[in-house]
C-alpha positions as CSV (number, residue, x, y, z in Angstrom):
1,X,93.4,132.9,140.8
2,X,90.9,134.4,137.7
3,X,89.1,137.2,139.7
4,X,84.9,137.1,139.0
5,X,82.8,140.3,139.2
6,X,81.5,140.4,143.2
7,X,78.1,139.6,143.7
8,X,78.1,142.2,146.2
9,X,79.2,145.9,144.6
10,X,78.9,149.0,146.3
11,X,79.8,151.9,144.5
12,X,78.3,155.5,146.3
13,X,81.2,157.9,144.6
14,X,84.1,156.9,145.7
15,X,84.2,155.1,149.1
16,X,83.0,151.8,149.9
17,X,82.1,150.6,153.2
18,X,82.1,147.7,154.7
19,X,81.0,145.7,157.6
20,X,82.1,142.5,158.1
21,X,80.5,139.3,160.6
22,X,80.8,137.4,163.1
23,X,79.3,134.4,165.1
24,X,78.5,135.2,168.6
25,X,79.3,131.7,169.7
26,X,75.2,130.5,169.4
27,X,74.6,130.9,165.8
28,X,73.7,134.6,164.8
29,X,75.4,137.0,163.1
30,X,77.1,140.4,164.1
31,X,77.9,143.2,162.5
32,X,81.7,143.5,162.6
33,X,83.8,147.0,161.4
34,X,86.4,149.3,162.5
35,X,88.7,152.0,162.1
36,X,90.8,150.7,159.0
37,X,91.2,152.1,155.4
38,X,92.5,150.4,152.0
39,X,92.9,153.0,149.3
40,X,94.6,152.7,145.9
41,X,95.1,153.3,142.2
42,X,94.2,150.8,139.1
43,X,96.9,152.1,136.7
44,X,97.6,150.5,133.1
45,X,101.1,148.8,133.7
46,X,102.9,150.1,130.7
47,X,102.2,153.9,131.0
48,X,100.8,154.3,134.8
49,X,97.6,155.8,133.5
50,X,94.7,155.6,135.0
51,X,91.8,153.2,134.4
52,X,88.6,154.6,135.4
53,X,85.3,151.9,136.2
54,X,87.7,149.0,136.9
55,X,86.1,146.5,139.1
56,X,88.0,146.1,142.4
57,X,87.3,143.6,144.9
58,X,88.2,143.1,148.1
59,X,88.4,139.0,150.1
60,X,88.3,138.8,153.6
61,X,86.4,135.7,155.2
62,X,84.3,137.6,157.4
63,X,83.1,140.2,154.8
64,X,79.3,139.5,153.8
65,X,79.8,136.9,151.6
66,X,83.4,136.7,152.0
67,X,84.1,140.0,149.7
68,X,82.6,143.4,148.3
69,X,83.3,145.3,145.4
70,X,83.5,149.1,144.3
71,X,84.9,150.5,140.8
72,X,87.4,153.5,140.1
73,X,86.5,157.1,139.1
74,X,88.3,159.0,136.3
75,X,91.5,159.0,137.9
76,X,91.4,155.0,138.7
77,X,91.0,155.7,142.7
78,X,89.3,153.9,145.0
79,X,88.7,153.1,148.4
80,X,87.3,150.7,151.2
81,X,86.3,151.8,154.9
82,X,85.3,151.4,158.3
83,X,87.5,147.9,157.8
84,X,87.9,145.6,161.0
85,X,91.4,144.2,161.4
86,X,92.4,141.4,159.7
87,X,94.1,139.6,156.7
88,X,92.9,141.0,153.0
89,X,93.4,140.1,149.6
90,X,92.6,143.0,146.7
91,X,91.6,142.6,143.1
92,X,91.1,144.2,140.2
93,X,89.6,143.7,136.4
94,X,88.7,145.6,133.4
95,X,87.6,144.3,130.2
96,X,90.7,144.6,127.6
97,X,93.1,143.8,130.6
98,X,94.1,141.1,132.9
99,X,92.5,140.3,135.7
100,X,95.2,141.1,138.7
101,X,95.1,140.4,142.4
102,X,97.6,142.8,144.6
103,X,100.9,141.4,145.0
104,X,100.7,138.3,142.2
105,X,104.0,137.6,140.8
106,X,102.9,135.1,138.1
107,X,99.8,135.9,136.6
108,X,97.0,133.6,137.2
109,X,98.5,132.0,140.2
110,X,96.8,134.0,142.6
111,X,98.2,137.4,144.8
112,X,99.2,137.9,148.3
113,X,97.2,139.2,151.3
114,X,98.2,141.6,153.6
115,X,97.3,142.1,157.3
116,X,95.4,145.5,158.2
117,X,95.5,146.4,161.6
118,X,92.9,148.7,163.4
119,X,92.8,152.5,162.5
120,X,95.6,151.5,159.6
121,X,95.7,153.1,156.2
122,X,97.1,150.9,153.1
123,X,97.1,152.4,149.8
124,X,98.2,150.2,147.4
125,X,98.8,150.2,143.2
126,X,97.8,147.6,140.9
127,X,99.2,147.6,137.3
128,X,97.5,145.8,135.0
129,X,98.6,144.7,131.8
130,X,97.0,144.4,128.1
131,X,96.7,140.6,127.1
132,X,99.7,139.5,125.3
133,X,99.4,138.4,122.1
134,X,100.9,135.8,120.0
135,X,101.1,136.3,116.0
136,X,103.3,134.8,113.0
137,X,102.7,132.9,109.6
138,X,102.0,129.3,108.4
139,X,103.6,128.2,105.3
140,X,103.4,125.4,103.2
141,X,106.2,123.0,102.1
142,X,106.9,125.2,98.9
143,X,107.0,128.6,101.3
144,X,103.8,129.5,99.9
145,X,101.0,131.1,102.3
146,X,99.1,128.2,104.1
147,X,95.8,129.6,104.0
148,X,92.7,129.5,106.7
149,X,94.9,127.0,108.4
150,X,93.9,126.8,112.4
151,X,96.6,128.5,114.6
152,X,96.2,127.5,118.4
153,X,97.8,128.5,121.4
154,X,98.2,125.5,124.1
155,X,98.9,125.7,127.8
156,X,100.6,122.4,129.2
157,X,99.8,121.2,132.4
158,X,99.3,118.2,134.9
159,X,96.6,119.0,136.7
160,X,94.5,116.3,136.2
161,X,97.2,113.8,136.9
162,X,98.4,113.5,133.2
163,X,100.3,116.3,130.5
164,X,97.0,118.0,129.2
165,X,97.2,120.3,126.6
166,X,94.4,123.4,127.0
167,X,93.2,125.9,124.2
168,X,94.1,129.3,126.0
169,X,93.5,130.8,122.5
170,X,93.0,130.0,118.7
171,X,92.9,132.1,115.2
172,X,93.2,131.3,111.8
173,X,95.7,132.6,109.0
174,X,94.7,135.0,106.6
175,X,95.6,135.0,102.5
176,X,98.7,135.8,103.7
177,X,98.8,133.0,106.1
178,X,99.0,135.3,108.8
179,X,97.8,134.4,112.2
180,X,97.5,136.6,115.3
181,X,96.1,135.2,118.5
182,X,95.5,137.5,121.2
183,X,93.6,138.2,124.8
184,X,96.3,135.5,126.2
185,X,97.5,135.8,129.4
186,X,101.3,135.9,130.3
187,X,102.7,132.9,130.4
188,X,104.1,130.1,128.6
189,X,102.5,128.6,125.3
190,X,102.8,125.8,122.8
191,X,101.9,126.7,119.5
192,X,100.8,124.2,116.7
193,X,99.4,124.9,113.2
194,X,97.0,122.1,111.3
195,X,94.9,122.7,108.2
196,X,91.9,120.4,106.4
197,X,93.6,121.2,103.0
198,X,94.5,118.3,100.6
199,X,96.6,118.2,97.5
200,X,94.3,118.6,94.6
201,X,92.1,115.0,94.5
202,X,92.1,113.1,91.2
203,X,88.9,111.1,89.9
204,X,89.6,107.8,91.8
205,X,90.3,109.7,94.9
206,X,87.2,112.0,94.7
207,X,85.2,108.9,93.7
208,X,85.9,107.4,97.1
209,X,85.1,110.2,99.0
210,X,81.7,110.1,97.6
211,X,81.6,106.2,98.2
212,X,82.2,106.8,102.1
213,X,79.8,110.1,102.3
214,X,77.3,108.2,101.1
215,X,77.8,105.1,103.0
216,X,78.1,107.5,106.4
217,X,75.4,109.2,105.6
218,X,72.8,106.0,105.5
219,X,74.7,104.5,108.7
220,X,73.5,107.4,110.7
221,X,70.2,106.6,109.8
222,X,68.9,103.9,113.0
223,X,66.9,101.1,113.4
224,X,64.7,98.9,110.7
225,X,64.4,101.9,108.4
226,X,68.3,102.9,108.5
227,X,68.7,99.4,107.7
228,X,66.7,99.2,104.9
229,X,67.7,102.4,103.0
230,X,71.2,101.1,103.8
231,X,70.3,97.6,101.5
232,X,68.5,100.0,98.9
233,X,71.5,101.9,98.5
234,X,74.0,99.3,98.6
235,X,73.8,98.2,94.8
236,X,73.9,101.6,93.9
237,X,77.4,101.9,95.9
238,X,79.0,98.9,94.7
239,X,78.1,100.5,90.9
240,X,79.9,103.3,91.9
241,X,83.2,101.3,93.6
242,X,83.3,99.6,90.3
243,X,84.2,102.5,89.0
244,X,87.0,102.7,91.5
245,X,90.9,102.2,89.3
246,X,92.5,99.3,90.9
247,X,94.6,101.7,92.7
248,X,93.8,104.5,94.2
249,X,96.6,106.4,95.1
250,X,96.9,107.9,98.8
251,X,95.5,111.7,100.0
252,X,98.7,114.0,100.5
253,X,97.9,116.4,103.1
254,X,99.7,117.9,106.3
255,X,100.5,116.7,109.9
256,X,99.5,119.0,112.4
257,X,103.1,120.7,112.9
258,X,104.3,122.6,116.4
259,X,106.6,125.9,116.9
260,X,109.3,125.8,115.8
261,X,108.3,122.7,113.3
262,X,108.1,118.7,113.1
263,X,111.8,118.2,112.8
264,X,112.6,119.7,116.3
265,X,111.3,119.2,119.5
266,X,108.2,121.5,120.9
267,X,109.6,125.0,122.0
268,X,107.7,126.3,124.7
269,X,106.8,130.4,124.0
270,X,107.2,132.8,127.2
271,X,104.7,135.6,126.8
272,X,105.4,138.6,129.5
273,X,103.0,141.3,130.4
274,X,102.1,143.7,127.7
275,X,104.1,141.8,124.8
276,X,103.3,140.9,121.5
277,X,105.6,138.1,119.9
278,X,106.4,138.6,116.4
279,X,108.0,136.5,114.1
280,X,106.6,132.8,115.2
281,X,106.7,131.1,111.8
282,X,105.7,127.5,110.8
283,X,106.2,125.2,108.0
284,X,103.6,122.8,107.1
285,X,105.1,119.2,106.1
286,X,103.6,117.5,103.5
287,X,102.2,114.0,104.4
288,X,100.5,110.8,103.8
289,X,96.6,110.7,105.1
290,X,95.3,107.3,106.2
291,X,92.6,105.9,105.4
292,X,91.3,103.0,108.7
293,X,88.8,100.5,108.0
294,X,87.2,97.8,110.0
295,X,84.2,96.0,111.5
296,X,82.4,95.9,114.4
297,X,81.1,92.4,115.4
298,X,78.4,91.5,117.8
299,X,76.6,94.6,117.0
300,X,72.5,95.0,117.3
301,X,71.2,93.4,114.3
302,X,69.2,97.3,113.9
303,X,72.6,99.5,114.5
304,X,70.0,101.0,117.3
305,X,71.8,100.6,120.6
306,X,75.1,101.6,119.4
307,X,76.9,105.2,120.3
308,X,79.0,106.8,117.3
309,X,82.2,105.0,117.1
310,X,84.8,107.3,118.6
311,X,88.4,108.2,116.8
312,X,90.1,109.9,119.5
313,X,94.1,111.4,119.3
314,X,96.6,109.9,122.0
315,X,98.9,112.5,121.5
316,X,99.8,114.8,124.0
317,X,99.3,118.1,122.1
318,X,95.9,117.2,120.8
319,X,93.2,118.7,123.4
320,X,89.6,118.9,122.4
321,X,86.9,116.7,120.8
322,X,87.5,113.8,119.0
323,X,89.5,113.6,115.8
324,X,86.2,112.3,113.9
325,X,83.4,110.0,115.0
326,X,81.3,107.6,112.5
327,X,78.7,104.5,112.1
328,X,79.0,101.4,111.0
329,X,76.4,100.2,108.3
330,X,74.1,97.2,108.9
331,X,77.6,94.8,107.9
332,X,79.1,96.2,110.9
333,X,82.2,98.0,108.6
334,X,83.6,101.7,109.1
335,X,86.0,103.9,107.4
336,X,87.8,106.8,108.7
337,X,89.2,109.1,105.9
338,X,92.0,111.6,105.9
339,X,93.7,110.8,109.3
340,X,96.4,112.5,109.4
341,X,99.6,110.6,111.2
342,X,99.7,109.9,115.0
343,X,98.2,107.6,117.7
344,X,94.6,107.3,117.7
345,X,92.2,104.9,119.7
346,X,89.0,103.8,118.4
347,X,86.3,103.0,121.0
348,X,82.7,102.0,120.3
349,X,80.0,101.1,123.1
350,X,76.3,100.3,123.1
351,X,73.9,102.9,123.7
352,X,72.9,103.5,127.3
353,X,68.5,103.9,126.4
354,X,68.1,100.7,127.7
355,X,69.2,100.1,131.3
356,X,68.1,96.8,131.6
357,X,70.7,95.6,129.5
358,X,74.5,95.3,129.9
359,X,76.4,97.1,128.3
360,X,79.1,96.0,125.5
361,X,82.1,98.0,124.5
362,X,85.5,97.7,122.3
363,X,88.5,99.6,121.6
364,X,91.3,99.5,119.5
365,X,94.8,101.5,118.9
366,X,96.2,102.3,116.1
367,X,99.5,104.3,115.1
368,X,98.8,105.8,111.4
369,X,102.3,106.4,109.6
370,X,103.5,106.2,106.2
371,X,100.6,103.3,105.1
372,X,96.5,102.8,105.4
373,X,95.2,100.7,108.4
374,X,92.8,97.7,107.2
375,X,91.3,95.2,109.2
376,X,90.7,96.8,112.7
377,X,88.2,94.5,114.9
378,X,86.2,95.9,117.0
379,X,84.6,93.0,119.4
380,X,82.0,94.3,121.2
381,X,82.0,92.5,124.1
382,X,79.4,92.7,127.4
383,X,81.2,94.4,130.4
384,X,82.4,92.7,133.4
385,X,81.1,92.3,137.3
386,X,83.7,93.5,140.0
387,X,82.5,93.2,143.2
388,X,83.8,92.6,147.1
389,X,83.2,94.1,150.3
390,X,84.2,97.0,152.6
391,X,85.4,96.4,156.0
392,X,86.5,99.2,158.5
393,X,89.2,98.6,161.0
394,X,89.3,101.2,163.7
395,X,89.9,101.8,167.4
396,X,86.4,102.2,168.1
397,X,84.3,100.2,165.2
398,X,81.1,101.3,164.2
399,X,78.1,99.7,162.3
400,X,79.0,99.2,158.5
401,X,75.5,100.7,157.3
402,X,75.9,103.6,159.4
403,X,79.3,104.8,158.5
404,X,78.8,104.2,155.2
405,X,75.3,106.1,154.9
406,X,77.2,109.5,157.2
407,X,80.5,109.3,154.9
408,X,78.5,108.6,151.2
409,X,81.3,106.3,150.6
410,X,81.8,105.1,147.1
411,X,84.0,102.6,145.6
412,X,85.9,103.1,142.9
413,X,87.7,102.0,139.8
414,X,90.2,104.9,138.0
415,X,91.5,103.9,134.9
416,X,95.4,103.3,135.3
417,X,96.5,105.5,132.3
418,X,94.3,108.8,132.3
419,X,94.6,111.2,129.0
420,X,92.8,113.2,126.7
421,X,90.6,110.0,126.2
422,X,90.1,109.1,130.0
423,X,86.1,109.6,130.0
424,X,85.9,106.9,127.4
425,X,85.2,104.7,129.4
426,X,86.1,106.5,132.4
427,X,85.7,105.6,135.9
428,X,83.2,102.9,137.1
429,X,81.7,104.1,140.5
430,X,79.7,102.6,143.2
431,X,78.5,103.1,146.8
432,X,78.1,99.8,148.8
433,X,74.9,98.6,150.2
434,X,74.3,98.8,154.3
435,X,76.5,95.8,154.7
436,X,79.7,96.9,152.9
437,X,78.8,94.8,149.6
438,X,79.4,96.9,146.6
439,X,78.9,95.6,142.8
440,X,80.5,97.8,140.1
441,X,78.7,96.5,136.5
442,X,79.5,96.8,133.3
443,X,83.4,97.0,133.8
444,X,85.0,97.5,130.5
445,X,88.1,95.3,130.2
446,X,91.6,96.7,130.7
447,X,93.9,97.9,133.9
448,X,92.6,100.1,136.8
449,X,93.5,101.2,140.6
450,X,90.7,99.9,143.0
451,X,90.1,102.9,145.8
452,X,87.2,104.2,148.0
453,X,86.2,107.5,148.3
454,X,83.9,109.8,150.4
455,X,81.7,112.8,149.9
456,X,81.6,113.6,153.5
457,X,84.2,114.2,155.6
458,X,84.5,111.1,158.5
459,X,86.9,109.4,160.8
460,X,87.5,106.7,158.2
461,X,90.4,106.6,155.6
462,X,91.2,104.2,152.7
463,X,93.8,101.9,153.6
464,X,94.5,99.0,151.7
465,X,92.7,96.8,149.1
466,X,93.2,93.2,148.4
467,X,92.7,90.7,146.1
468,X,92.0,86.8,146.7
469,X,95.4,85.8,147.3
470,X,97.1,89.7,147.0
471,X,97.6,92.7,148.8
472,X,97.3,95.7,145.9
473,X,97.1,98.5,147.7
474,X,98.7,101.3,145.1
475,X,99.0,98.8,143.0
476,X,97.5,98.1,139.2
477,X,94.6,95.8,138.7
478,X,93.7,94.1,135.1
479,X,90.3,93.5,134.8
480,X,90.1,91.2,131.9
481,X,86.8,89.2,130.0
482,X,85.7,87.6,133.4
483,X,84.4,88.5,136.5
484,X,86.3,90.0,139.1
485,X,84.9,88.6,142.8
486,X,86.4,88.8,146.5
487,X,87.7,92.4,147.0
488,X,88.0,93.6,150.1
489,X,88.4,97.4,150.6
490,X,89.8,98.5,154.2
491,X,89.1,101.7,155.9
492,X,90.8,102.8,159.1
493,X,90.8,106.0,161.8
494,X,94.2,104.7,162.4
495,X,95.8,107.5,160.7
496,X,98.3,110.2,161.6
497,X,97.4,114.1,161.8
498,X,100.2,117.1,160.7
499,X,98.8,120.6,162.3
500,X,100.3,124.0,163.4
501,X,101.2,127.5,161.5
502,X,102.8,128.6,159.2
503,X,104.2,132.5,159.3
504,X,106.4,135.1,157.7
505,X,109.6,135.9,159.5
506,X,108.0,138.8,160.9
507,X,105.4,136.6,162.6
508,X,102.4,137.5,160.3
509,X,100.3,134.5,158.8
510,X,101.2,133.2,155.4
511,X,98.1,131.9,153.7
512,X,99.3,132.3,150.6
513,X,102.0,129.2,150.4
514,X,100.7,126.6,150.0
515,X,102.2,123.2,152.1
516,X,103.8,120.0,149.9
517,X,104.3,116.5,152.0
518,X,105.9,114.1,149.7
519,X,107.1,110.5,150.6
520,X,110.8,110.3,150.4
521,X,111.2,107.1,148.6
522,X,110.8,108.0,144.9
523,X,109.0,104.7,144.6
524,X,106.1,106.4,145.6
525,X,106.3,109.4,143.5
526,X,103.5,107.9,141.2
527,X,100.0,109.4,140.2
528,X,97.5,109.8,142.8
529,X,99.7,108.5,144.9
530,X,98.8,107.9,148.6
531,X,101.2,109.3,150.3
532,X,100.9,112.9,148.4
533,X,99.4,115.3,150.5
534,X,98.7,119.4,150.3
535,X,96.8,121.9,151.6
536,X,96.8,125.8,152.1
537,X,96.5,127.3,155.8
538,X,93.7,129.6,157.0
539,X,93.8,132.8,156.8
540,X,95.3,133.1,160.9
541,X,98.1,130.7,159.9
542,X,96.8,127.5,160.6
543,X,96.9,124.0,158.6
544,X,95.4,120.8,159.1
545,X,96.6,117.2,157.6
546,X,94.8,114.3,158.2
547,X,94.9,110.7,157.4
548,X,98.5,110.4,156.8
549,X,100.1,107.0,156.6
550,X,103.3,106.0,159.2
551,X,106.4,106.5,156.2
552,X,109.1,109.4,155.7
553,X,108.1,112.7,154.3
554,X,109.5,115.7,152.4
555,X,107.3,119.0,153.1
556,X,108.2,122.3,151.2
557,X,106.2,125.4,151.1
558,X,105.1,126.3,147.9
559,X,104.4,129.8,146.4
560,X,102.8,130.2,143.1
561,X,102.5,126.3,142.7
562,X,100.3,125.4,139.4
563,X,97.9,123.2,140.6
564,X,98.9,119.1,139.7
565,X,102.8,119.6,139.4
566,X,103.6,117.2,142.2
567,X,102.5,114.5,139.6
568,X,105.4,114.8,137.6
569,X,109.0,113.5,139.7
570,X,110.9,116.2,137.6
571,X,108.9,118.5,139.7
572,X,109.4,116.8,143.3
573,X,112.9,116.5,142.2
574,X,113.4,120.5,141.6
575,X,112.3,121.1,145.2
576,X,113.4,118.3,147.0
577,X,117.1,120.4,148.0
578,X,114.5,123.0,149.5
579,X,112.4,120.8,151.8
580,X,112.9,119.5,155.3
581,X,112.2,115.5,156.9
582,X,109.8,115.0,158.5
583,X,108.5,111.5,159.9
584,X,105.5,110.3,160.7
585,X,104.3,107.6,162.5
586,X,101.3,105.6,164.0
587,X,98.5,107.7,164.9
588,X,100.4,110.3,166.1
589,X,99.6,114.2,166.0
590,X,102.9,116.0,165.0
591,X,102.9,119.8,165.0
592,X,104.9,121.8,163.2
593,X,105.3,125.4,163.0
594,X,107.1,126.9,159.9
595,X,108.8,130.1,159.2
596,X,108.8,131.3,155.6
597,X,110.4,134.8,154.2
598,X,108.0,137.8,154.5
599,X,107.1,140.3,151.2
600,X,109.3,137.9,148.9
């Protein structure tokens, strides 16, 4: 857990103290304090020396605003008191350091509290470390330097449900081709190297550049007047290709290229505390760029209503914007330049100014290897109508409209393959009407999972959803150029609940871990699955799972989980000898009270 500067600081000297609340049982707010003390020293990790003005904060749920801050003096001491008993968690940041909370065993993954009982003293340490840093060179196929080439540092994780690759840091070489990326956290890093740079261009080649500039340039120009300086400037452009040789031969360039190089698989780079890694060196390899052209068809005759056509990178180690965007001209054709190899998709919609009119959309993949890509069609096509009903099935049934209006339900198409390009399209979302009809418009053809979601917690669960003539509950749906009628969504409160504690071996509360239920059948081990269920206790011990369906369970407690690794069945499969059955069934309310190791 990334620690934020407390709204709330008190700093008189050295002491800080604090009074926490309570509820009386009718509403208002007490004053509650005691007898306790926290003390302790911020300390740099390497060489114990005091930090001085470091920020330390201090969680407890009933602290005014659920913590309060002080800073050390010169020799890194501070201190809270008059603290009522209870279960607290301690922080501390500096700028040039990372952020630590007390007890944290892998940075960034949160800490561990501690219970304080009345008229204790705690004085605790917290080291913190310098960021670590990363640095090495980029060469080019000949060993020379490769020059301002862009160096980043990637963090690989599945917490959206898919392998996503995150910029934790970036630099670029020097004349040297020298890189050093630092401020990271410890941890464990991809590296990968790509540069812009070309192989010097000959005439024909630089002559096509200009062709495409200045064709881009007048496509981005909208409506009757883009249009028309588009047809002015189309003689002067076919003078100029012409000119073109009747071959043109391909750009050399480079493929972006990962530690410890293309050749070998991706080695992952394990930063500890404090450490600077040395010697991380990559070779550039020399490669073919692509050039893709195509058409659009079915276009606005005035190029006015259409979005940027999108080229966005499939691959997993490519996180950010897209690799390059452009327009078509008033023809409806495109070019891409330079791409360098990889799997790209190409996706084009109409513009969303006028809401009156549907939508149309089209996509494309393409895999760019060894040769250019020619003739990509992109059909815009007007997007699709999927529509059914809600139904609720419960012990005691309510009205539709009203359980819909208290629980904000929404239903809810998720595209089946998520990725760095899930948001184009992304997810088509809409709440039913007061009878439980919903209509999602403007559906852009491929495969999706059909769910319902609430933004208010209710009695209701999702259940099942059907098709005419098919039960596809967890299942894939295509959605293809037609309309998609005759969905019925169920909800039920016929649902199982999990409760009870969870506490060291000592018989203190263990907030910290945080609780796993997996299905047992690996069929189910799929994303977003249904029968995947977490959650983290209270701070007294206590957990709460609801709206569990009848089935066999794994459950494992969990300490310093990344969020999103249950997706992955490697994961469940590493934990799975550590984890107890449990089996659930009906409606029933199963408790459980765990024991886990204390001060591990």
């Amino acid at each position: 857990m990334s620690l934020q500067r407390a709204a709330l600081a008190v700093a008189i000297a050295l002491a800080c103290t604090v009074r926490g609340t309570t509820t009386d049982g009718q509403g208002s707010t007490q004053t509650r304090s005691g007898t306790a003390t926290i003390t302790g020293t911020v300390v740099i990790r390497s060489s114990g020396e005091p930090i001085a003005d470091a920020s330390v904060t201090l969680y407890e749920s009933t602290l005014p605003d659920g913590r309060v801050s002080t800073t050390t003096d010169r020799q890194g001491r501070f201190q809270f008191s008059d603290l009522a008993p209870g279960r607290y968690t301690v922080g501390a940041a500096r700028t040039g350091f990372v952020n630590v909370t007390f007890g944290e065993r892998h940075y960034g993954l949160g800490g561990r509290a501690f219970a304080l009982r009345e008229a204790e003293h705690r004085d605790i340490r917290i080291p913190l470390p310098r960021p670590s840093v990363i640095t090495g060179r980029v060469l080019d196929e000949h060993g020379n330097p490769a020059i301002r080439a862009s160096v980043r540092a990637l963090h690989l994780s599945l917490a959206y449900g898919y392998r996503r690759a995150d910029s934790y840091g970036y630099g670029d070489t020097d004349d040297n081709g020298v890189f050093r990326i630092q401020s990271l956290t410890p941890g464990d890093y991809a590296v990968c190297a790509s540069t812009h740079q070309t192989a010097p261009l000959n005439e024909g080649q630089r002559l096509r550049l200009e062709i495409d500039r200045e064709r881009r340039s007048a496509a981005y120009v909208l409506g009757a007047e883009g249009v028309a300086a588009q047809k002015r400037l189309a003689p002067q452009l076919s003078q100029l290709e012409a000119r073109l040789p009747r071959y043109v031969p391909p750009v050399r360039g480079y493929a972006p290229t990962c530690y410890p190089g293309s050749t070998s698989s991706i080695s992952m780079i394990t930063l500890g505390p404090d450490e600077e890694r040395t010697g991380v060196t990559m070779q550039l390899v020399p490669s073919r760029l692509a050039r893709i052209e195509g058409i659009v068809t079915g276009m606005p005759a005035d190029n006015m209503d259409l979005d940027p056509i999108m080229l966005l990178s499939a691959d997993e180690l490519r996180e950010g914007p897209p690799a390059d965007s452009t327009r078509p001209d008033f023809e409806g054709r495109f070019a891409f330049n330079n791409i360098p190899p990889g799997r790209y998709k190409l996706f084009v919609r109409s513009a969303a100014n006028r809401p009156q009119l549907s939508r149309t959309s089209a996509a494309a993949e393409v895999v760019v290897a060894d040769e250019d890509i020619g003739n990509v069609v992109l059909d815009l096509q007007p997007g699709v109508t999927v529509s059914g009903r809600v139904v609720f099935l419960g012990s005691v049934p309510g009205p539709a409209a009203a359980e819909i209006a208290r629980a904000r339900l929404e239903v809810r198409l998720d595209p089946a393959v998520l990725g760095p390009f899930a948001h184009w399209p992304g997810p088509s979302i809409a709440p039913p009407d007061s009878t439980g009809r919903f209509v999602l418009h403007d559906v852009f053809p491929g495969t999706y999972r059909i769910t319902a979601s609430q933004r208010e917690a209710s009695r209701w669960f999702f259940d099942t959803t059907a098709i005419p003539g098919a039960d596809v509950t967890g299942q894939l749906v295509e959605v293809k150029r037609q309309d998609v009628t005759g969905i019925v969504v169920t909800l039920t409160d016929q649902r199982a609940e999990l409760s009870g504690t969870i506490m060291t071996d000592k018989g203190e509360p263990a907030p910290e871990y945080f609780i796993l239920l997996y299905p047992s059948e690996e069929k189910y081990w799929t994303l977003y699955s249904r029968r995947l269920y977490g959650t983290r206790a209270k701070p007294d011990g206590t957990f709460v799972i609801t709206g569990l369906q009848a089935g066999h369970y794994r459950l494992a407690t969990l300490l310093d989980v990344q969020f999103g690794a249950w997706f992955d069945p490697a994961f469940l499969h590493s934990i799975d000898a550590g984890s107890m059955a449990v089996s659930i069934a009906g409606d029933e309310r199963t408790v459980l009270n765990l024991r886990v190791a204390g001060d591990r």
